[in-house]
C-alpha atoms as an extended CHARMM CRD file, in Angstrom:
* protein
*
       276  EXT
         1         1  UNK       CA              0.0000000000        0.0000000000        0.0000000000  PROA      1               0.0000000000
         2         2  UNK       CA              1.5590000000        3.4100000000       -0.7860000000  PROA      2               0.0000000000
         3         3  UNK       CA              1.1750000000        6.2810000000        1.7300000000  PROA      3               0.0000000000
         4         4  UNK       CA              0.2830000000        9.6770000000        1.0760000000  PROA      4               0.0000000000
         5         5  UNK       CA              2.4360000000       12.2760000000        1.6030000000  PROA      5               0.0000000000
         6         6  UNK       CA              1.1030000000       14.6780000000        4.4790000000  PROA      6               0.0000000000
         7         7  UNK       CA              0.4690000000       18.0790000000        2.6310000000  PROA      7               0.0000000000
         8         8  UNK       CA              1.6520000000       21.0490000000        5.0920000000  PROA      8               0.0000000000
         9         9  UNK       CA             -0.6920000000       24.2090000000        4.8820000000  PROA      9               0.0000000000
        10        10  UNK       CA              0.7850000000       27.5240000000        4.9310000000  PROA      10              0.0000000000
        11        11  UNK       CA             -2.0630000000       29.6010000000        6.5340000000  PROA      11              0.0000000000
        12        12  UNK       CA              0.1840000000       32.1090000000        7.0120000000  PROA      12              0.0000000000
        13        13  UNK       CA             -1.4780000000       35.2860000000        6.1770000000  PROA      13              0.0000000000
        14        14  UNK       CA              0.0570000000       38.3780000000        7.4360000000  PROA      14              0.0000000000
        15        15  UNK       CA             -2.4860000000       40.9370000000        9.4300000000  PROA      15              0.0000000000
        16        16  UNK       CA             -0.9470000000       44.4820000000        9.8170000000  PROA      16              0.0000000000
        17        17  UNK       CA             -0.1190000000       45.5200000000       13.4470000000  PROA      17              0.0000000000
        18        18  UNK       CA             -2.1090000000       49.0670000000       12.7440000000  PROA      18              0.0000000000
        19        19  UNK       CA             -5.5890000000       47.4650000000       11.3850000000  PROA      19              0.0000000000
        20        20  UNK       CA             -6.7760000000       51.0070000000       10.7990000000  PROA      20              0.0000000000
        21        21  UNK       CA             -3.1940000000       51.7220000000        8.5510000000  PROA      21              0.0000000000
        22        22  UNK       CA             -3.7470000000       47.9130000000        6.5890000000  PROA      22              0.0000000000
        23        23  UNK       CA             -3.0650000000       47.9280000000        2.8320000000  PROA      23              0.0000000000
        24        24  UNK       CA             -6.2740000000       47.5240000000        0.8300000000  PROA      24              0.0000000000
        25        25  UNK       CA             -4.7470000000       44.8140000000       -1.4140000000  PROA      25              0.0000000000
        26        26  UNK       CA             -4.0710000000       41.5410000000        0.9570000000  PROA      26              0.0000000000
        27        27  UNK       CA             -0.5500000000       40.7490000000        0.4060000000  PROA      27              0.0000000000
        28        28  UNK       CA              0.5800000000       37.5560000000       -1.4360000000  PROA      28              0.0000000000
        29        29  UNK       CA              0.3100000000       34.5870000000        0.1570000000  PROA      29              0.0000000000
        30        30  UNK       CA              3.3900000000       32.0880000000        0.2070000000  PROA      30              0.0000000000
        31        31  UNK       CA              3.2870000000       29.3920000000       -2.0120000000  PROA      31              0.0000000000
        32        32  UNK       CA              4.0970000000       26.6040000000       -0.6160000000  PROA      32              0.0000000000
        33        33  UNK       CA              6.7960000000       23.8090000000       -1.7080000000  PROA      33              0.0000000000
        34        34  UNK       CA              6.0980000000       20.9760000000       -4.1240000000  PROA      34              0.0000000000
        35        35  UNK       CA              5.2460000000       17.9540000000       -1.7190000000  PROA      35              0.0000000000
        36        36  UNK       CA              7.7560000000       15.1170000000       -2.4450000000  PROA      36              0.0000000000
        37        37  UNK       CA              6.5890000000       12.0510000000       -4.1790000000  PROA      37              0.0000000000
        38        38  UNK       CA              5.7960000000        9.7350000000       -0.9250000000  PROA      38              0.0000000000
        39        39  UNK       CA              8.0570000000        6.4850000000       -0.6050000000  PROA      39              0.0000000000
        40        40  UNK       CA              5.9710000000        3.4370000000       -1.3100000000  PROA      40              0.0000000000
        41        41  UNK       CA              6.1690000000        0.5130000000        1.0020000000  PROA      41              0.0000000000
        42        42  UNK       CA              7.8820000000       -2.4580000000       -0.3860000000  PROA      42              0.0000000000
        43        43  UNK       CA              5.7240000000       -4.5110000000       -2.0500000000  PROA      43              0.0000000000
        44        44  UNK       CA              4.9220000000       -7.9070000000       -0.8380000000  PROA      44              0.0000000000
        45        45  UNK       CA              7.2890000000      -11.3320000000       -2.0750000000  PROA      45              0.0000000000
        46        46  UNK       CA              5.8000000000      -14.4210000000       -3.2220000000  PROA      46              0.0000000000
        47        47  UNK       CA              3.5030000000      -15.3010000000       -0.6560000000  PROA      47              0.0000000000
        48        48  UNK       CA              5.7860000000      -18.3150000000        1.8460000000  PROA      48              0.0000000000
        49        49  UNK       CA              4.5460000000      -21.7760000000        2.0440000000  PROA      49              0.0000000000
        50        50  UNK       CA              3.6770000000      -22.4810000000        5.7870000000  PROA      50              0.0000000000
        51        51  UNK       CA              6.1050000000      -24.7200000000        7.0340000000  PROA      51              0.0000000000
        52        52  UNK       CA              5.0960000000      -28.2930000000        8.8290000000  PROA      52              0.0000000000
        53        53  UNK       CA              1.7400000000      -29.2180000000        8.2620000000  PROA      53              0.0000000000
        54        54  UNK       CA             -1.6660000000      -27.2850000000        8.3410000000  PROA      54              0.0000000000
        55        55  UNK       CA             -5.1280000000      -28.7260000000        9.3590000000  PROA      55              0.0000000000
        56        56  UNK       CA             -6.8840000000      -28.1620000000        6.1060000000  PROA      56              0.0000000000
        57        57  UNK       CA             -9.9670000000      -30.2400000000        7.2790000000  PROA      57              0.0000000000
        58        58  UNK       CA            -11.0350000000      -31.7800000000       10.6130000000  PROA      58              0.0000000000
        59        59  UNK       CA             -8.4670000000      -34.8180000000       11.3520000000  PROA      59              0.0000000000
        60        60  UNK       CA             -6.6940000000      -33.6450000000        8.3240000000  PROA      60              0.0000000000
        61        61  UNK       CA             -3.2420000000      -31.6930000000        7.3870000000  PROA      61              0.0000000000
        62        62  UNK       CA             -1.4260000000      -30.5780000000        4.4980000000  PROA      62              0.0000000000
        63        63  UNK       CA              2.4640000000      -30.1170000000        4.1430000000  PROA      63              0.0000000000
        64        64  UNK       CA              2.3830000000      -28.0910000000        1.0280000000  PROA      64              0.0000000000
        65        65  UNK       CA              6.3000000000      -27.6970000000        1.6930000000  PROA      65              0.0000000000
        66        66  UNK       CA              6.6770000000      -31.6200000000        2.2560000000  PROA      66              0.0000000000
        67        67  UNK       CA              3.9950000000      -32.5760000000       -0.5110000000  PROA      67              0.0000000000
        68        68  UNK       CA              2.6250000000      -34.8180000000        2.1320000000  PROA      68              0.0000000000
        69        69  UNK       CA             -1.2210000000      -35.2470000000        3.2350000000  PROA      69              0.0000000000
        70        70  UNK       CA             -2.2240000000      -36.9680000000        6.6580000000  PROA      70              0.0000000000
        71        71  UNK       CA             -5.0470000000      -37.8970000000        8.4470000000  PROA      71              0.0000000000
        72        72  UNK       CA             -5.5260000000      -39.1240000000       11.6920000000  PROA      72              0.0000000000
        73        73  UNK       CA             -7.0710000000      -42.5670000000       12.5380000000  PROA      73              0.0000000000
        74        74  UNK       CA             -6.9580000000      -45.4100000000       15.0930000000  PROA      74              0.0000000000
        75        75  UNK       CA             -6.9210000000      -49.1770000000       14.6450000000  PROA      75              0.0000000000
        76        76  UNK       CA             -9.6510000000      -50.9470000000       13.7020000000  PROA      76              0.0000000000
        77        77  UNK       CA             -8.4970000000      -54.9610000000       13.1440000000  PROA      77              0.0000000000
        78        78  UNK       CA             -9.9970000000      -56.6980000000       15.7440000000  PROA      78              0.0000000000
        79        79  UNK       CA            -11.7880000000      -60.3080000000       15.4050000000  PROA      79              0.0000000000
        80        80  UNK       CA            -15.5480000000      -60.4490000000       15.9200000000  PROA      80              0.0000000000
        81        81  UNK       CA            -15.2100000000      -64.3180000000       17.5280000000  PROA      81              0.0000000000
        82        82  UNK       CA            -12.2590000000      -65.1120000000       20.1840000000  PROA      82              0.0000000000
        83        83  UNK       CA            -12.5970000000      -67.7540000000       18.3950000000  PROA      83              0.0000000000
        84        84  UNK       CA            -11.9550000000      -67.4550000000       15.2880000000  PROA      84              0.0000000000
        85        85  UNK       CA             -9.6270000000      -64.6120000000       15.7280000000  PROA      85              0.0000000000
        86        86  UNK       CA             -8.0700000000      -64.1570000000       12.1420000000  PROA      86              0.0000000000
        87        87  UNK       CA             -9.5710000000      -60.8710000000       10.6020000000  PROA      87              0.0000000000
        88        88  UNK       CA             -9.9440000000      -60.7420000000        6.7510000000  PROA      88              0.0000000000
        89        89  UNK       CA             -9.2460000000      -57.8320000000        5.1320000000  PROA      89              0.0000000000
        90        90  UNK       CA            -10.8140000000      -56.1070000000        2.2850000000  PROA      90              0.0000000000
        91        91  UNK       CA             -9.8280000000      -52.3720000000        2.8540000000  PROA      91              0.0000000000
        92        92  UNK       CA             -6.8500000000      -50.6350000000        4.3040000000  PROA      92              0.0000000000
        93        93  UNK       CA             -8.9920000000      -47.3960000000        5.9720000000  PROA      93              0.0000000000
        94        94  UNK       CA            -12.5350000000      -47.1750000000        6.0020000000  PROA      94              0.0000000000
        95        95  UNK       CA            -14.9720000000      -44.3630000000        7.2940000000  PROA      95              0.0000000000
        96        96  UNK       CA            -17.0030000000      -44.8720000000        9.8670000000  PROA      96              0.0000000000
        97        97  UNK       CA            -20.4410000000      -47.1250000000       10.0260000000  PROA      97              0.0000000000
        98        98  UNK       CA            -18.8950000000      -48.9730000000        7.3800000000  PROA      98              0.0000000000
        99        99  UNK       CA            -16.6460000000      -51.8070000000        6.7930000000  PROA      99              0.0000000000
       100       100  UNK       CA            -14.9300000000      -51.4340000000        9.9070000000  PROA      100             0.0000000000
       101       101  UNK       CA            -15.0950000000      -55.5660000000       10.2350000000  PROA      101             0.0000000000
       102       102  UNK       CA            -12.4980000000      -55.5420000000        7.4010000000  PROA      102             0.0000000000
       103       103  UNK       CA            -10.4340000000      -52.8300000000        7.8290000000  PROA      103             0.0000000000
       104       104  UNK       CA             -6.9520000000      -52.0740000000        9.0140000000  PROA      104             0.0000000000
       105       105  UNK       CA             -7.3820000000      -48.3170000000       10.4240000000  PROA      105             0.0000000000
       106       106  UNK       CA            -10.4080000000      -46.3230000000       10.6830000000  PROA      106             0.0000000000
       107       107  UNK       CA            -10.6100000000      -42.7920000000       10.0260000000  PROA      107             0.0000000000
       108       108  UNK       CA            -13.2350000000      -40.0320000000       11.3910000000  PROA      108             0.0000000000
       109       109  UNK       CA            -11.8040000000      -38.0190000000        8.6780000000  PROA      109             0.0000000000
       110       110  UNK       CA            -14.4240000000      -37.5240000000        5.4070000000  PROA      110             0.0000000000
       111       111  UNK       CA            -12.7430000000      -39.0810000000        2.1270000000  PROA      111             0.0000000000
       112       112  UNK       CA            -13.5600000000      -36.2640000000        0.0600000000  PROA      112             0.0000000000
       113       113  UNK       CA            -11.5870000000      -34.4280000000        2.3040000000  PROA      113             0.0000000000
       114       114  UNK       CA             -9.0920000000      -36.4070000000        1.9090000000  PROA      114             0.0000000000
       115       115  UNK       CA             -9.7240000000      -36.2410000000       -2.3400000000  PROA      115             0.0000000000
       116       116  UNK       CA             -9.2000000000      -32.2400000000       -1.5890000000  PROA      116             0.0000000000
       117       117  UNK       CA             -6.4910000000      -32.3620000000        0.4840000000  PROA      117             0.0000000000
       118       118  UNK       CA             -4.3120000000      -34.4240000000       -2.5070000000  PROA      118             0.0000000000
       119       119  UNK       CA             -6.0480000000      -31.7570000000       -4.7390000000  PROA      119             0.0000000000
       120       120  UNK       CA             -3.9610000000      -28.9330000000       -3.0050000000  PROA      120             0.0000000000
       121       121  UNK       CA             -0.9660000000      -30.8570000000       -3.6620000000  PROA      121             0.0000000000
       122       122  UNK       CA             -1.6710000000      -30.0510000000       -7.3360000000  PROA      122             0.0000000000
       123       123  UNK       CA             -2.4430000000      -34.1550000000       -8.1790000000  PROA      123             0.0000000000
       124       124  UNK       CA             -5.0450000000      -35.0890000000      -10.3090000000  PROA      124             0.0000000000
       125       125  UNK       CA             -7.2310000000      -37.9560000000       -9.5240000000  PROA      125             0.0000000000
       126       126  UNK       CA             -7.0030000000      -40.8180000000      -12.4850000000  PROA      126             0.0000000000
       127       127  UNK       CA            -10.1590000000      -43.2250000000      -11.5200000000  PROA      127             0.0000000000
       128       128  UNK       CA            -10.6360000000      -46.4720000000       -9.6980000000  PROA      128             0.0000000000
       129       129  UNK       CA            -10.3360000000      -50.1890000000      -10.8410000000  PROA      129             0.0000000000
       130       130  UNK       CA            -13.1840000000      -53.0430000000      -11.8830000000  PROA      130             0.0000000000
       131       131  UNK       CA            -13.0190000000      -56.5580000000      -11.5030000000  PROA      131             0.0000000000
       132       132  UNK       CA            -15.9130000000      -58.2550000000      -13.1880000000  PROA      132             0.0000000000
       133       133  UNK       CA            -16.6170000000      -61.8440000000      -15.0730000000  PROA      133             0.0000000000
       134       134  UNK       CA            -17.2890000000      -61.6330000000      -18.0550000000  PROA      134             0.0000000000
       135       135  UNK       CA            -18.1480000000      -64.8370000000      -20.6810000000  PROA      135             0.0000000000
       136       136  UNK       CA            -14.0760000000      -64.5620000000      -21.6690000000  PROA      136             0.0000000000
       137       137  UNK       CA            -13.4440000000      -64.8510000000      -17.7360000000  PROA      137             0.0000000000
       138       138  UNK       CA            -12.4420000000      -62.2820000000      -15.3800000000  PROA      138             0.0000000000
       139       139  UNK       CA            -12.2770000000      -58.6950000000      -16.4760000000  PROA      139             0.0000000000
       140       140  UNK       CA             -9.3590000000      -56.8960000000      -14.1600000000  PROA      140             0.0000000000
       141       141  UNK       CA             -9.0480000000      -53.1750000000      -14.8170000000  PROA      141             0.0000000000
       142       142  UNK       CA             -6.1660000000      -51.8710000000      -12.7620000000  PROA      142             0.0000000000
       143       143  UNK       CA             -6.7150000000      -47.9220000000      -10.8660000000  PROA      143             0.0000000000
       144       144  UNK       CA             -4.9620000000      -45.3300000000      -12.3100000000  PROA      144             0.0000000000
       145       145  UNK       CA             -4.2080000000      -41.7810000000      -10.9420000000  PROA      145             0.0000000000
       146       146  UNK       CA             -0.8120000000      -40.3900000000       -9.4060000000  PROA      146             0.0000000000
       147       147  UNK       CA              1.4130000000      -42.4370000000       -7.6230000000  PROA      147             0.0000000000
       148       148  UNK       CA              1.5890000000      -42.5230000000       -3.6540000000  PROA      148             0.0000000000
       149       149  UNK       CA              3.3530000000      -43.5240000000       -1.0580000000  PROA      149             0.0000000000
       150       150  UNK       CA              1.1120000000      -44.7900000000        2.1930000000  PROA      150             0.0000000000
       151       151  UNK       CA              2.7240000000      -45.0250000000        5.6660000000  PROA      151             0.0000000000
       152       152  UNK       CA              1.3780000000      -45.9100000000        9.1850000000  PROA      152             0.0000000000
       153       153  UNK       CA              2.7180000000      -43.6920000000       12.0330000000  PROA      153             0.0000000000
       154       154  UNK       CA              2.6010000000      -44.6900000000       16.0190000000  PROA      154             0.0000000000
       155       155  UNK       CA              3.6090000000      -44.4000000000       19.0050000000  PROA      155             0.0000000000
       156       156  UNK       CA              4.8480000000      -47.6570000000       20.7920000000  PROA      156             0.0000000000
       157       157  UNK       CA              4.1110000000      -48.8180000000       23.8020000000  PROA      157             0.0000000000
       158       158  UNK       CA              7.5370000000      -46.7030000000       25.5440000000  PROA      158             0.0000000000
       159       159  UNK       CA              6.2640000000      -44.2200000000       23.4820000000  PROA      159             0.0000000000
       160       160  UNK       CA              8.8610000000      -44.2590000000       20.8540000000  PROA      160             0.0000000000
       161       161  UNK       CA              7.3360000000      -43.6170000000       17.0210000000  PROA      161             0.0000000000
       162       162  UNK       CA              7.5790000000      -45.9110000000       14.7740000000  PROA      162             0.0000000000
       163       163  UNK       CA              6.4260000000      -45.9000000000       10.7180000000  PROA      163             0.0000000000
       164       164  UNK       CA              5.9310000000      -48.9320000000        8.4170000000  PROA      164             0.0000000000
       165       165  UNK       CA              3.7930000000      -49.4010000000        5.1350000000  PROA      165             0.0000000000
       166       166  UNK       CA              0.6000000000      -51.1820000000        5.2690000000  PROA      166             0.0000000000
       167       167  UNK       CA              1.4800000000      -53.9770000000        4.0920000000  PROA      167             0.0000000000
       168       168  UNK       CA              3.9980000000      -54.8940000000        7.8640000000  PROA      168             0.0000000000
       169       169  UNK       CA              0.8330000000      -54.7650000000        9.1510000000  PROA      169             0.0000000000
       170       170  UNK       CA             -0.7920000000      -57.4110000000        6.4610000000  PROA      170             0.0000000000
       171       171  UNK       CA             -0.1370000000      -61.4870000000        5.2750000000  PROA      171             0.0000000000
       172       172  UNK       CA             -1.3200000000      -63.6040000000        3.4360000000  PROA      172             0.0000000000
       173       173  UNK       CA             -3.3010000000      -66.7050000000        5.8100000000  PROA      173             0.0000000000
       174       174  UNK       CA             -1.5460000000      -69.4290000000        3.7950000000  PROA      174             0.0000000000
       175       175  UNK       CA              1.6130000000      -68.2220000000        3.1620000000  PROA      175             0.0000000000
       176       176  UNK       CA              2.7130000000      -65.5290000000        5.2050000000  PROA      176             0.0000000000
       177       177  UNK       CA              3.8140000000      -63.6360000000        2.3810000000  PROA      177             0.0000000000
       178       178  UNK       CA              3.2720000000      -59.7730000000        2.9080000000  PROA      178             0.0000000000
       179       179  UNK       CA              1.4950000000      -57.8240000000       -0.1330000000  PROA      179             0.0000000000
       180       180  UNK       CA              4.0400000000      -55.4860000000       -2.1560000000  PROA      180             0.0000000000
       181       181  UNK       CA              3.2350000000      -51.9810000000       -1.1050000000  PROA      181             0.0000000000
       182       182  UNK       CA              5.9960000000      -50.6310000000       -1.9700000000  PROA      182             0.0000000000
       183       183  UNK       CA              6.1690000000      -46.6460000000       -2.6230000000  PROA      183             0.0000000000
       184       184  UNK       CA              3.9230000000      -46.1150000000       -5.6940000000  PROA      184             0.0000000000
       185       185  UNK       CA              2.0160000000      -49.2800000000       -5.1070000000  PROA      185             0.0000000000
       186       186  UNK       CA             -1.1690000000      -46.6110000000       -4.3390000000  PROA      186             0.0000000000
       187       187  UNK       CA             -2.5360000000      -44.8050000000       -6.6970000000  PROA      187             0.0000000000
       188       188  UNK       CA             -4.8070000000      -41.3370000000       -6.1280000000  PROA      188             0.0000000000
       189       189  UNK       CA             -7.7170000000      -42.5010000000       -8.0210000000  PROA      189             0.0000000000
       190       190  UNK       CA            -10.2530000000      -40.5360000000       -6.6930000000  PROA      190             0.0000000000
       191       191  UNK       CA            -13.5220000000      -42.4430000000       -6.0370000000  PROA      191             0.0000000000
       192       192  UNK       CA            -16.3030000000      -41.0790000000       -7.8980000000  PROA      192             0.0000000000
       193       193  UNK       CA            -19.0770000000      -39.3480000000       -6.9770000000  PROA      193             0.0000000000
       194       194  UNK       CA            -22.9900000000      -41.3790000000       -6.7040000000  PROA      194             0.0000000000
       195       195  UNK       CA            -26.9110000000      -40.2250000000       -6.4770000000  PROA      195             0.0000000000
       196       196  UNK       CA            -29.6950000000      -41.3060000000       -4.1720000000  PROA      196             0.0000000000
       197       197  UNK       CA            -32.7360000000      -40.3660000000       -3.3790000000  PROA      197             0.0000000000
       198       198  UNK       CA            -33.5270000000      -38.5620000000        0.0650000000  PROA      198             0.0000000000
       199       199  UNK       CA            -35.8350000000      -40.3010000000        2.0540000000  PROA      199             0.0000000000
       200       200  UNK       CA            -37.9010000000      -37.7590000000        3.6640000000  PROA      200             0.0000000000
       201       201  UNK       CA            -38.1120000000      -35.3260000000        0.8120000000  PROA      201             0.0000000000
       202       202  UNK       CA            -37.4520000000      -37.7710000000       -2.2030000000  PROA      202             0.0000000000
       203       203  UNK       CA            -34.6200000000      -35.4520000000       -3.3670000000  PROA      203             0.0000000000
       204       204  UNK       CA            -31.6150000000      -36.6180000000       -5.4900000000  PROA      204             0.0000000000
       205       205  UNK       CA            -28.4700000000      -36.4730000000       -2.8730000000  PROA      205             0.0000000000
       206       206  UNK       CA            -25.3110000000      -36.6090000000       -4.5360000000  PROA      206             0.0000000000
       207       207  UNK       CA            -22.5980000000      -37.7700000000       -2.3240000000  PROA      207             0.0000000000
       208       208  UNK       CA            -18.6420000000      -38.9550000000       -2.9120000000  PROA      208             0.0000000000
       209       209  UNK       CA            -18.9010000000      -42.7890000000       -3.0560000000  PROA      209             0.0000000000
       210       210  UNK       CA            -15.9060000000      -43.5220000000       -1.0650000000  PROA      210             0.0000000000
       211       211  UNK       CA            -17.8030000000      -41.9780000000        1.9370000000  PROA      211             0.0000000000
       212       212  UNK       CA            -20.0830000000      -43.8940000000        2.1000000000  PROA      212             0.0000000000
       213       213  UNK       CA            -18.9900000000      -47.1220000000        0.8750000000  PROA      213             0.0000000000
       214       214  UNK       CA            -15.9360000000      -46.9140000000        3.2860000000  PROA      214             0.0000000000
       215       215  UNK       CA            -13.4220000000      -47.3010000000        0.9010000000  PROA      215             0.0000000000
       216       216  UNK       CA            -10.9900000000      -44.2050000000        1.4760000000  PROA      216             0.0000000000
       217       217  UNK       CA             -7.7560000000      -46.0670000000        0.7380000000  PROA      217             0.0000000000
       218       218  UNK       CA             -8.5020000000      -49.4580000000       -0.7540000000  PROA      218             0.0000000000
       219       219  UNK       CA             -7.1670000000      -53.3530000000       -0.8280000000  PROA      219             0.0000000000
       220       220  UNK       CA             -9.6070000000      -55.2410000000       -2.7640000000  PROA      220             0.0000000000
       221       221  UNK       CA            -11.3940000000      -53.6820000000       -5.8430000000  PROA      221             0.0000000000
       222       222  UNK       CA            -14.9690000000      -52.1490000000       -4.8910000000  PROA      222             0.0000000000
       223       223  UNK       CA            -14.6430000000      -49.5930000000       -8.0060000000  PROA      223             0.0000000000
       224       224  UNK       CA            -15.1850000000      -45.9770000000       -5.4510000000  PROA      224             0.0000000000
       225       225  UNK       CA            -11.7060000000      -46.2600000000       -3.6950000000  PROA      225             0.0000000000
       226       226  UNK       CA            -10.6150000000      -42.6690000000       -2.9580000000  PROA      226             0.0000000000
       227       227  UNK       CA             -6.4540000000      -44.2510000000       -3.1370000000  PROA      227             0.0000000000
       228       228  UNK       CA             -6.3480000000      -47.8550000000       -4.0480000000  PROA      228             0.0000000000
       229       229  UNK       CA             -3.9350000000      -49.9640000000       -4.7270000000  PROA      229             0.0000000000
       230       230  UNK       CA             -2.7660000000      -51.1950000000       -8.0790000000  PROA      230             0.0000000000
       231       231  UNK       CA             -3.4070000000      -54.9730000000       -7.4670000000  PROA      231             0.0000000000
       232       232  UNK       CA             -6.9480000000      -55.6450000000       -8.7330000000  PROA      232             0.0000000000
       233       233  UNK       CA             -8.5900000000      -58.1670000000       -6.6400000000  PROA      233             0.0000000000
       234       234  UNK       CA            -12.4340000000      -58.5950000000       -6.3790000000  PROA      234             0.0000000000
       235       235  UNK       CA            -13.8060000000      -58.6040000000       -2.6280000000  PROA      235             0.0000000000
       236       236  UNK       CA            -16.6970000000      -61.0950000000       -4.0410000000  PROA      236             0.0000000000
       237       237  UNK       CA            -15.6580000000      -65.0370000000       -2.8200000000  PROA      237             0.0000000000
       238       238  UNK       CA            -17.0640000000      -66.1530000000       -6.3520000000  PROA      238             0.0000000000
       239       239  UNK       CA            -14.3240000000      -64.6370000000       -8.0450000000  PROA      239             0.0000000000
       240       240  UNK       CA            -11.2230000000      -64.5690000000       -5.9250000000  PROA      240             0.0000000000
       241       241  UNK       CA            -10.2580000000      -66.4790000000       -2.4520000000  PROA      241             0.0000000000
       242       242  UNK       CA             -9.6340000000      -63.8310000000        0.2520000000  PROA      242             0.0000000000
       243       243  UNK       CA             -6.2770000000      -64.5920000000        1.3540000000  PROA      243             0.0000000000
       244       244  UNK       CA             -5.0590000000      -61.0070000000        3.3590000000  PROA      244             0.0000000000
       245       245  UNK       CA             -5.2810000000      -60.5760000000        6.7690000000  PROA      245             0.0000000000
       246       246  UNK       CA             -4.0870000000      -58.8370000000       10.0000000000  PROA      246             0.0000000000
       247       247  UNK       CA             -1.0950000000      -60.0800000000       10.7550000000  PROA      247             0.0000000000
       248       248  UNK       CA             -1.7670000000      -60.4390000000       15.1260000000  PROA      248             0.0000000000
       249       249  UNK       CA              2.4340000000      -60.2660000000       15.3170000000  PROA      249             0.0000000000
       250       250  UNK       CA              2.7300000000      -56.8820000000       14.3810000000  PROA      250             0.0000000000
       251       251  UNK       CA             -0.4000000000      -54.9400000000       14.0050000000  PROA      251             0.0000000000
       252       252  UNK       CA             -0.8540000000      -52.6410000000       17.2670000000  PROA      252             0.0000000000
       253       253  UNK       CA             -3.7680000000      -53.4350000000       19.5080000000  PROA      253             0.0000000000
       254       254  UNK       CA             -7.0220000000      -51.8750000000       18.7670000000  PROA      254             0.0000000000
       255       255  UNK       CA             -7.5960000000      -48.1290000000       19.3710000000  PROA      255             0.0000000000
       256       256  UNK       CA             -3.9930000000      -47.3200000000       18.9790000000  PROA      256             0.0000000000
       257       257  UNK       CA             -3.8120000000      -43.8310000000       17.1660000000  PROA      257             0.0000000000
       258       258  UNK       CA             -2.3180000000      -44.2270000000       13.4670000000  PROA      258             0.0000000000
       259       259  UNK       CA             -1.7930000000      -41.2490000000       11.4700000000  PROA      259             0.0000000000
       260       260  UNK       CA             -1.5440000000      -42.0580000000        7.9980000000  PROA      260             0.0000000000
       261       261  UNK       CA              0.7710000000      -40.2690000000        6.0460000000  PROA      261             0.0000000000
       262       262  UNK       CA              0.2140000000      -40.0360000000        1.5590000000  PROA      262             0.0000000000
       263       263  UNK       CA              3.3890000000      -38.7800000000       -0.4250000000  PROA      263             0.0000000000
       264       264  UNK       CA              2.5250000000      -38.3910000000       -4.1700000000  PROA      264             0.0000000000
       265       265  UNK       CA              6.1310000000      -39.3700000000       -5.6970000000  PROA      265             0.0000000000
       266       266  UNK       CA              6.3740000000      -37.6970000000       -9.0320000000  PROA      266             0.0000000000
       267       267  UNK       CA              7.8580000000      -34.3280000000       -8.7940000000  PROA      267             0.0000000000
       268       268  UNK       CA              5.8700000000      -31.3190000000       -8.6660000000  PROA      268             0.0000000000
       269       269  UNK       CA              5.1980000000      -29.4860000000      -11.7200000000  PROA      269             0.0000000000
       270       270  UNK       CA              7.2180000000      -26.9740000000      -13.3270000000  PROA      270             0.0000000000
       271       271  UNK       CA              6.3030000000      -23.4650000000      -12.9700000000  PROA      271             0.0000000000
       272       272  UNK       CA              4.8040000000      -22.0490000000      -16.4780000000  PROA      272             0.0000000000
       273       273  UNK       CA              6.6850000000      -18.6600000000      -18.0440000000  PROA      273             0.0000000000
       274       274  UNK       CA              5.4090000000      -15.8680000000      -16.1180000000  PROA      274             0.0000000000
       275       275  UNK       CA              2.6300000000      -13.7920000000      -18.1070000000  PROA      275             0.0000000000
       276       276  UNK       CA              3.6820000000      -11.4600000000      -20.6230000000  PROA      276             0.0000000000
């Protein structure tokens, strides 16, 4: 913002001593000096990045410096019989009131806030997979979109932190094999958005499927995953054998606080030429 230069008024207007002796023609006034041109203020840089990460959402932050998105969430794998204590998975987080029986982590955090958060990163979303049979067999179409990096962070029990991907926490029943989650095994695919009908005033709602369908980041193949990962496998028994689960050695006990932590790991974009 410039400032204005402060005019000063020269008022100065002489009155004779001898008012009965005054001249009838008022002398001149001064004139007064030229004001200076008034400094401007220096003019704002490029606005600064904040540094470390900013709560962009409720339960979720952006590092715009670190290209990072997290979300907070707590551990969800827990068997529904002491008996049969293995827990299947079919999704890695879910939302709540929704497949929290086959989850790893749940989140309180709204996927589409999520889908936003990624957005200020600068990433677009590509779209998510299909597994279907089809008279040729099975039809596997893999997700596409940007490629992540997922990690779980937590606090141990002597409260030092500790960060592993998804898959430390995840083997297969038969073979104890872990899935390959490697860095750019997740994809930003975006979910997708769906339409139903409001029950008390029969509106059309439209909503972001991976919401409701508690698929925010993805194992098996629903088709709405927000991230999913690049393996296609179809959560229907008729098509392919579950085989992942929680893996009781390593996964923390239930209700342990997870923040999970997305990297997209292709560089940002260049900067375009400034306009002319």
């Amino acid at each position: 913002m410039l400032l204005l230069g402060t005019l000063t008024l020269w008022a100065a207007i002489t009155t004779p001593a001898d008012p009965l002796h005054a001249s009838a023609t008022p002398p001149a006034l001064p004139v007064p000096p030229a004001p200076s041109p008034a400094a401007p203020d220096a003019l704002p840089g490029p606005a600064k990045r904040p540094a470390g990460p900013v709560e962009a959402f409720p339960h979720v932050r952006v590092d715009l410096a670190a290209r990072r998105v997290e979300f907070d969430a707590t551990v969800e794998a827990r068997p529904l019989d002491p008996e049969t204590p293995l827990v299947f998975l079919e999704v890695i987080a879910c939302t709540p009131n929704t497949r929290e029986h086959e989850a790893l982590v749940l989140s309180r955090a709204r996927a589409e806030h999520v889908h936003a958060a990624l957005l200020l990163l600068g990433l677009t979303p590509g779209a998510p997979g299909s597994v279907a049979q089809r008279p040729s067999g099975i039809a596997r179409t893999p997700p596409s979109g940007p490629a992540l990096a997922v990690t779980f962070e937590w606090a141990a029990p002597d409260g030092s932190r500790s960060s592993a991907p998804p898959s430390a926490w995840i083997r297969d029943k038969a073979t104890g094999h872990r899935p390959a989650m490697n860095p750019g095994d997740f994809v930003f695919a975006g979910s997708k958005t769906a339409t139903s009908t409001d029950p008390t005033s029969g509106a059309a709602v439209t909503y972001y499927a991976a919401q409701a369908a508690g698929t925010l980041i993805g194992l098996t193949t629903f088709g709405d995953e927000a991230v999913a990962w690049r393996t296609v496998l179809s959560p229907e028994t008729a098509l392919d054998t579950p085989v992942w689960i929680a893996d009781p050695a390593t996964t923390p006990p239930p209700g342990t606080p997870v923040v999970v932590a997305i990297r997209p790991l292709d560089p940002p974009a260049a900067p375009g030429p400034p306009p002319s």
